[in-house]
Structures are given as structure tokens and as C-alpha cells.
N, C-alpha and C positions, 0 to 999 in steps of 0.2 A: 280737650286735653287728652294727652296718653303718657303717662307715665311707663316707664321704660321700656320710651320710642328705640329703636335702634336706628332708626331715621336722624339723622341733624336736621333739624331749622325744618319740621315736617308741619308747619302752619305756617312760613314763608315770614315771621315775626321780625323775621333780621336779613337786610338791614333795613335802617329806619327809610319808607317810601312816602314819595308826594301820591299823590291819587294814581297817576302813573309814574313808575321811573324805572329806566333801564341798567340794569348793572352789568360790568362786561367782568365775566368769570372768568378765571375765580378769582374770588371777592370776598374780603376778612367776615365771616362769620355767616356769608350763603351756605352753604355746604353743599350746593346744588351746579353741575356743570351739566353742560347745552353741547348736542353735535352742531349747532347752527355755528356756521362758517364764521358771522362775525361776533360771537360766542356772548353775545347778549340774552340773557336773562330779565323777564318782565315781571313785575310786583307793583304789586295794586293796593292801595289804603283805602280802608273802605270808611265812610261811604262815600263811592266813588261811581259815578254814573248810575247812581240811586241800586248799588248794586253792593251787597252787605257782604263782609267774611263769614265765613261758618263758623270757624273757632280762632279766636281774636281780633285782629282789626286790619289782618292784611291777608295777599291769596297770589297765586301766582298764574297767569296765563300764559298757557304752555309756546302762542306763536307770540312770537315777540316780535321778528323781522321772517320769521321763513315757518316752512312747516316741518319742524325739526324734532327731537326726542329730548330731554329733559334726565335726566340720571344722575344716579348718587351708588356709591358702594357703600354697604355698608359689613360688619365683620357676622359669620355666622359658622367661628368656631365650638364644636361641641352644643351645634344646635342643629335637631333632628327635621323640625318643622319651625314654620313662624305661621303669625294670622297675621293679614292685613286687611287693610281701609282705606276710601280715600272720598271726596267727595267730588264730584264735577258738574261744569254747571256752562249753558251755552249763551254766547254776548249778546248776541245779535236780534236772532230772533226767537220767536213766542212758537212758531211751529216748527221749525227748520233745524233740527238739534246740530250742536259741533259734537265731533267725535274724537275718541282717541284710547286706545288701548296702554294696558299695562302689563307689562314683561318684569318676569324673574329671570336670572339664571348666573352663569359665575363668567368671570371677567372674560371677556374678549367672544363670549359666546359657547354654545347656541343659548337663545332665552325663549323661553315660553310663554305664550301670551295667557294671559291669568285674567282678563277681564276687558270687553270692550264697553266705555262707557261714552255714551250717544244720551244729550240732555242737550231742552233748548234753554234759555235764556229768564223762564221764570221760576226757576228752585233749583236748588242744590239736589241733584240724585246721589242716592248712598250706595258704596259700590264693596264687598269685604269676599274677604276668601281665604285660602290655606297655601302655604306653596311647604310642598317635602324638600328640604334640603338635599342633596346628596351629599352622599358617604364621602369627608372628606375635602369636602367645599369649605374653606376657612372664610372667605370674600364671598358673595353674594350683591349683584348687579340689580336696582330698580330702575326701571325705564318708564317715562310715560312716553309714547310715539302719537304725533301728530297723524292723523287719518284726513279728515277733512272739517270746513266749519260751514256754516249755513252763510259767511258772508263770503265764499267764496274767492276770499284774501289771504295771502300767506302768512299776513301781519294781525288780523283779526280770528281771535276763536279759541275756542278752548279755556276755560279758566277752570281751576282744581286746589284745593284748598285742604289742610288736615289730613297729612298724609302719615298712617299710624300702622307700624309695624311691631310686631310682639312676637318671641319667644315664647311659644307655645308646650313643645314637646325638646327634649335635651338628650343629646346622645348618651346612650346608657354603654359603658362599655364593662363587660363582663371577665371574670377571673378567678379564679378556684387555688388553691395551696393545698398541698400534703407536705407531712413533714414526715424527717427519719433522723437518725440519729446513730451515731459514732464516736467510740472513743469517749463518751460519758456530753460529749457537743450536739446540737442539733442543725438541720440544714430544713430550711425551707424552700421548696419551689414554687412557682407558678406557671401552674398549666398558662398554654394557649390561649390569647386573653380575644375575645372579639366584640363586636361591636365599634372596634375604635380606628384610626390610622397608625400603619404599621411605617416606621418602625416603634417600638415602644421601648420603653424605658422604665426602672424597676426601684422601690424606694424600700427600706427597712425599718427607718428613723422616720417616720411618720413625713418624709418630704424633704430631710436638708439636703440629703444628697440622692441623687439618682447612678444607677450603673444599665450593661446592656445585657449584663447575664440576668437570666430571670430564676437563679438559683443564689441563696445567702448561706453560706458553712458558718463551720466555728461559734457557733451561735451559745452564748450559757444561756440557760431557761430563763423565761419569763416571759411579758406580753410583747407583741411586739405589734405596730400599726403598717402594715403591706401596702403597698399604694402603687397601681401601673398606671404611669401615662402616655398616651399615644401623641402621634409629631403633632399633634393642635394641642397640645396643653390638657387633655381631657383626661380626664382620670377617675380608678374606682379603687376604694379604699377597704379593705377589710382586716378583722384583729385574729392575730392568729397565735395562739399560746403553744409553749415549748415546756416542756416536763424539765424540773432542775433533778438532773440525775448523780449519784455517788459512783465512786469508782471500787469497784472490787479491794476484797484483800488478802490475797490467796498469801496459805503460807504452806509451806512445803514442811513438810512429818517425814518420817524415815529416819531417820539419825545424820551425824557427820561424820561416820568414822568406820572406816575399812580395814581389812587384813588385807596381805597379799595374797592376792588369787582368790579371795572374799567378794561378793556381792554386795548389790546394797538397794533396796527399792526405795526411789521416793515417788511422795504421791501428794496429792495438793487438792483443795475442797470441790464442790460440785459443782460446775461450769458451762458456759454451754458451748467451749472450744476452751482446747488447748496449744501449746505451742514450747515444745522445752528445747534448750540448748542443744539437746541429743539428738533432736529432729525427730522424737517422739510428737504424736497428736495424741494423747493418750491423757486420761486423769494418770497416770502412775507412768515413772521409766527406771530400769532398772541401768544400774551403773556399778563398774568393775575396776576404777580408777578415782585416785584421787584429784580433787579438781572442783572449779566453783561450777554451779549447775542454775540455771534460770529456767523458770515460766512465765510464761503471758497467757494469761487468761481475758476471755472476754465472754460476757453477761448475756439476757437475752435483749437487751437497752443496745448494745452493740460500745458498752461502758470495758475498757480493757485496764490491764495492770498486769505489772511482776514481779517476783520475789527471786531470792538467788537461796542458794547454802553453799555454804564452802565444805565442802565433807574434806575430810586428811585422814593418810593413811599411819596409823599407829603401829604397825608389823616392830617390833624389835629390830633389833641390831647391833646382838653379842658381839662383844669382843676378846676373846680369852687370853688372860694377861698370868704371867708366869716367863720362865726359864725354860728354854726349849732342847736347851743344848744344857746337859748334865756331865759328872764324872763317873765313870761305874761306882755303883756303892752310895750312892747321892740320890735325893728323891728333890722333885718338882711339884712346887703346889701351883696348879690350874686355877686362876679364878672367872667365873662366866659375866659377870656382875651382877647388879642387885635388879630382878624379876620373883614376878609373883612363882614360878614353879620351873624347873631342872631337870632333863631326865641325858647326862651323860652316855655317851657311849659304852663304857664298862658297868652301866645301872644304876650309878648315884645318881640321886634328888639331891644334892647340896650346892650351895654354888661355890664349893673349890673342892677339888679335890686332887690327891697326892700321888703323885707317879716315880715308879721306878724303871720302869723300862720303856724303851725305844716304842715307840708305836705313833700313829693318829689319833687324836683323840677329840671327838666332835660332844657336842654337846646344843640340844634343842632347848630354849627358854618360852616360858610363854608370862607375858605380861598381863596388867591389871584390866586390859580391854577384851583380854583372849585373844590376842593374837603371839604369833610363835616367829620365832626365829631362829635363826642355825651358825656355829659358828665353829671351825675346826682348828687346830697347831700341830704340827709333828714336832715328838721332842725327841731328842737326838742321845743317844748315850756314846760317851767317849772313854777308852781305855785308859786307864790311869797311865 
């Protein structure tokens, strides 16, 4: 018995034989094909010329009609090595052994001879060994090659029985992540993955989907299962955790409000990069206009954000309302409008004041923000 043969029909159990019987391959349930020209394949029930199976009640002799090679492929993706076994056993005679070797290798060639086994006719010889796959051999070739037999017939010799292959050693393929993170998202990579058949392919979701970048963005935090497969289906799995990170919340201080020809600094919390409207890189920018003003801040997470202020400029803007044009003998009352403070050209603080003569007459205000403004009329005197 061998439980997971990689072998089909590797005790020659199927299909059902007389003592002798020839089956021409391929054949519903052999899984055994022959390079012999008339592609017959021989199987023996035993007890059959007082000659017993090794493991069940049937066995295969490798010359059927010629002295030909016996093969089967079988799969040997993401396996490193296998063991095998096989038993052989010669027809004829008692001293005279039949011969015959046994090949590995991948389809169409070269194969390796892993074992000649030469036994005569009174026991089963037990024959086992190791073959190293190569890197990327999905299909793997078993041969048994006829050599010679003690009865010196193309049709007689060789019988072999229990043929057991095993998955010993499984390709390991190797893979490493770092992660970084942006804009408060994370991005996972994968180094250079080996061990496995390139090209490869890259999972985030534990496997539903595959891509061929071996970089995942945009990532919100939490666990995630990483998984590379190489072109045989092989694959190594590892969990790789992402920081749920917050976004900044800069708020910008300084005030909203300018005179004309006034400054104004704003500035915005501790950061570990700035970025303002102004084209400042600066915690602080100063500004001389009114107008909305942005930041972008980013953290040392690589977590970004911005705030705006709209600053507005409050400068007054007198208007001095009165009679400009008078009669000689006539007075003009000036009004500046309503502002927190006045200082008139001829020295009033009031916001009107009364004229008799011809002149300009300007007058500065300053309002409740502290800012000033300026606003002049000529009043005219006419001869009665």
C-alpha cells in the first residue's frame, strides 16, 4: 500500500487481468503507457506461474512483446523532492537475473537513471531512493527501461510490481513585506520573493484575487493575509498588520482681519511639514492682503490635512457728505460718518463739522478694528 502515491494504478490493480493479459494503451484505468511499437502493456494475476504479487493480486512485466520502457507522468508542482520504491522480480530463472532500470526526469527529456534493479526469478528485490525535482518542473517523467532478461526473449522478463512515489520535501518559496504609509493610508510591499517560478503573482485578500504589482496602496489599517504565488500555483502566505492612523487638525491662529497696508501673521500647530497657499513651507506666513489663506500639514505617519481662514480687510471708507458749493455768508456742515475716532483737517474730533470758507477739507477716521481711513471735499464759496 502507499497512500499518497503520486503514481496511478502503481500495483497494476486495474484493469481486471487473466493470469496473463495484454492491454493495448491507453486503456480506461491503466495509467501506464509503453514506447513498445504495438503499445501493449502486460499484467499478470497472481497466482500466476506459481509466482505471487507483492502488494495485491496483480503486477506488471515490463516485456510484453519487445524490450521497451514502461512510463507514466505524473504532476510534481511545488514539490522539491519525492521518495520512491518499486519492487522487481526476474521470470525465468533461479540464477540468471532480468534487468531493468529506472529514470526520472521532465517530459521529453534528459532522465536520470535512479536505480538498476537486476533480480532473478525467486523473490521480489526491494529497490527505493530520492529524486530532487528541479526548480520549476511541474510534470515529472517515471520510466522503467527494459535492459535485458535471463531468457534472452524480448517477450519474456522483467516483472515489477508496487510502484510508490511520495512527496517528500515541498518547495518553500520565500517573501518579506515592509510597509509605509501616506496621507493617513498604508501601502504594503513585497520584497523579491524566491524559491518559487517567476513570474509571480500577489494577493491582499487572503487569495480571491491576484494582481502583478507586488505593491497594495490605499490600504485603511488592520490585518491583512499577503500571499505570493509563483506560475505552478505555489505559494507563501504571511499576515502583515497596518496602524489605523487619524488625520491631523491644524487650525490656523492669527486673526482674520487687516488694515490697509497692515500685516497679519498666521501660523498653525506643530507639524512635521508645511505647505501654505503663500508658498510658505513655514509653521507661520505672514500676509498683507486680504484673501482666503490654506495649509496642509502632514504628521510624522505621513497623515496630511488643511484648514483655510478667510482674513478681510476692514480699513474704513469715509465718505464726507455736506454742501460743497455755499453762498458768501453761508456755512456748510461736513459729516465723516459714524467711526469710532475723527481727527479733521482744521483739528476737530467730531464727525461734522461747519465751514465758512472756501478751502479742502480732509478728514482721517479710524474704526472699531483700528483701522483708518481718509476722505477729503472742496467746498466752493459763491458771491452772492
Amino acid at each position: 500500500q502507499c497512500p499518497g502515491n503520486l503514481i496511478g494504478n502503481g500495483s497494476f490493480e486495474l484493469p481486471a487481468s487473466g493470469c496473463v493479459s495484454l492491454f493495448v494503451e491507453p486503456y480506461p484505468n491503466l495509467a501506464w503507457h509503453t514506447t513498445a511499437t504495438d503499445h501493449n502493456i502486460e499484467l499478470w494475476h497472481a497466482p500466476c506461474n506459481t509466482i505471487n504479487a507483492e502488494d495485491g493480486v496483480q503486477f506488471c512485466e515490463l516485456q510484453a512483446n519487445q524490450c521497451a520502457t514502461n512510463y507514466q507522468n505524473f504532476g510534481t508542482a511545488c514539490i522539491a523532492q519525492v521518495s520512491w520504491s518499486f519492487y522487481h522480480r526476474g521470470r525465468t530463472s533461479t540464477t540468471v537475473p532480468d534487468s531493468m532500470s529506472l529514470q526520472m526526469g521532465p517530459i521529453g527529456g534528459p532522465y536520470i537513471t535512479l536505480a538498476i534493479a537486476a533480480d532473478n526469478n525467486t523473490a521480489w528485490g526491494h529497490y527505493s531512493g530520492t529524486y530532487d525535482v528541479p526548480l520549476c518542473q511541474d510534470s515529472t517523467v517515471i520510466n522503467f527501461v527494459c535492459i535485458s532478461s535471463a531468457a534472452n526473449n524480448v517477450s519474456i522478463g522483467n516483472l515489477y510490481d508496487n510502484v510508490c512515489v511520495l512527496a517528500t520535501v515541498y518547495r518553500q518559496i520565500t517573501v518579506n513585506s515592509t510597509v509605509s504609509y501616506q496621507n493617513c493610508l498604508g501601502s504594503i510591499t513585497l520584497d523579491s520573493a524566491t524559491g518559487g517560478c517567476s513570474p509571480y503573482q500577489y494577493s491582499d485578500n487572503g487569495g480571491n484575487t491576484y494582481q502583478s504589482s507586488n505593491i497594495f496602496n490605499q490600504l485603511q489599517g488592520g490585518n491583512y493575509s499577503v500571499i505570493v504565488m509563483d506560475s505552478s500555483g505555489c505559494t507563501d502566505t504571511l499576515s502583515q498588520s497596518l496602524n489605523s492612523l487619524n488625520p491631523p487638525v491644524p487650525v490656523i491662529t492669527g486673526g482674520d482681519s487687516l488694515c490697509n497696508g497692515g500685516s497679519l501673521t498666521l501660523s498653525t500647530g506643530i507639524y512635521n511639514s508645511y505647505q501654505w497657499s503663500t508658498g510658505s513651507t513655514a509653521q507661520s506666513t505672514t500676509i498683507n492682503s486680504a484673501g482666503t489663506y490654506t495649509v496642509t500639514v502632514s504628521d510624522t505617519t505621513g497623515c496630511t490635512a488643511s484648514a483655510s481662514q478667510v482674513v478681510s480687510n476692514f480699513s474704513p471708507m469715509p465718505v464726507i457728505t455736506g454742501d460743497s458749493s455755499i453762498c458768501s455768508g453761508s456755512s456748510s456742515t461736513l459729516n465723516a460718518g459714524t467711526f469710532a475716532q475723527y481727527i479733521w483737517s482744521n483739528g476737530s474730533t467730531s464727525q461734522t463739522i461747519s465751514v465758512i470758507t472756501a478751502n479742502t477739507y480732509s478728514v482721517t477716521v479710524t474704526n472699531s478694528m483700528g483701522c483708518t481711513g481718509t476722505a477729503s471735499i472742496t467746498v466752493v464759496v459763491n458771491p452772492n
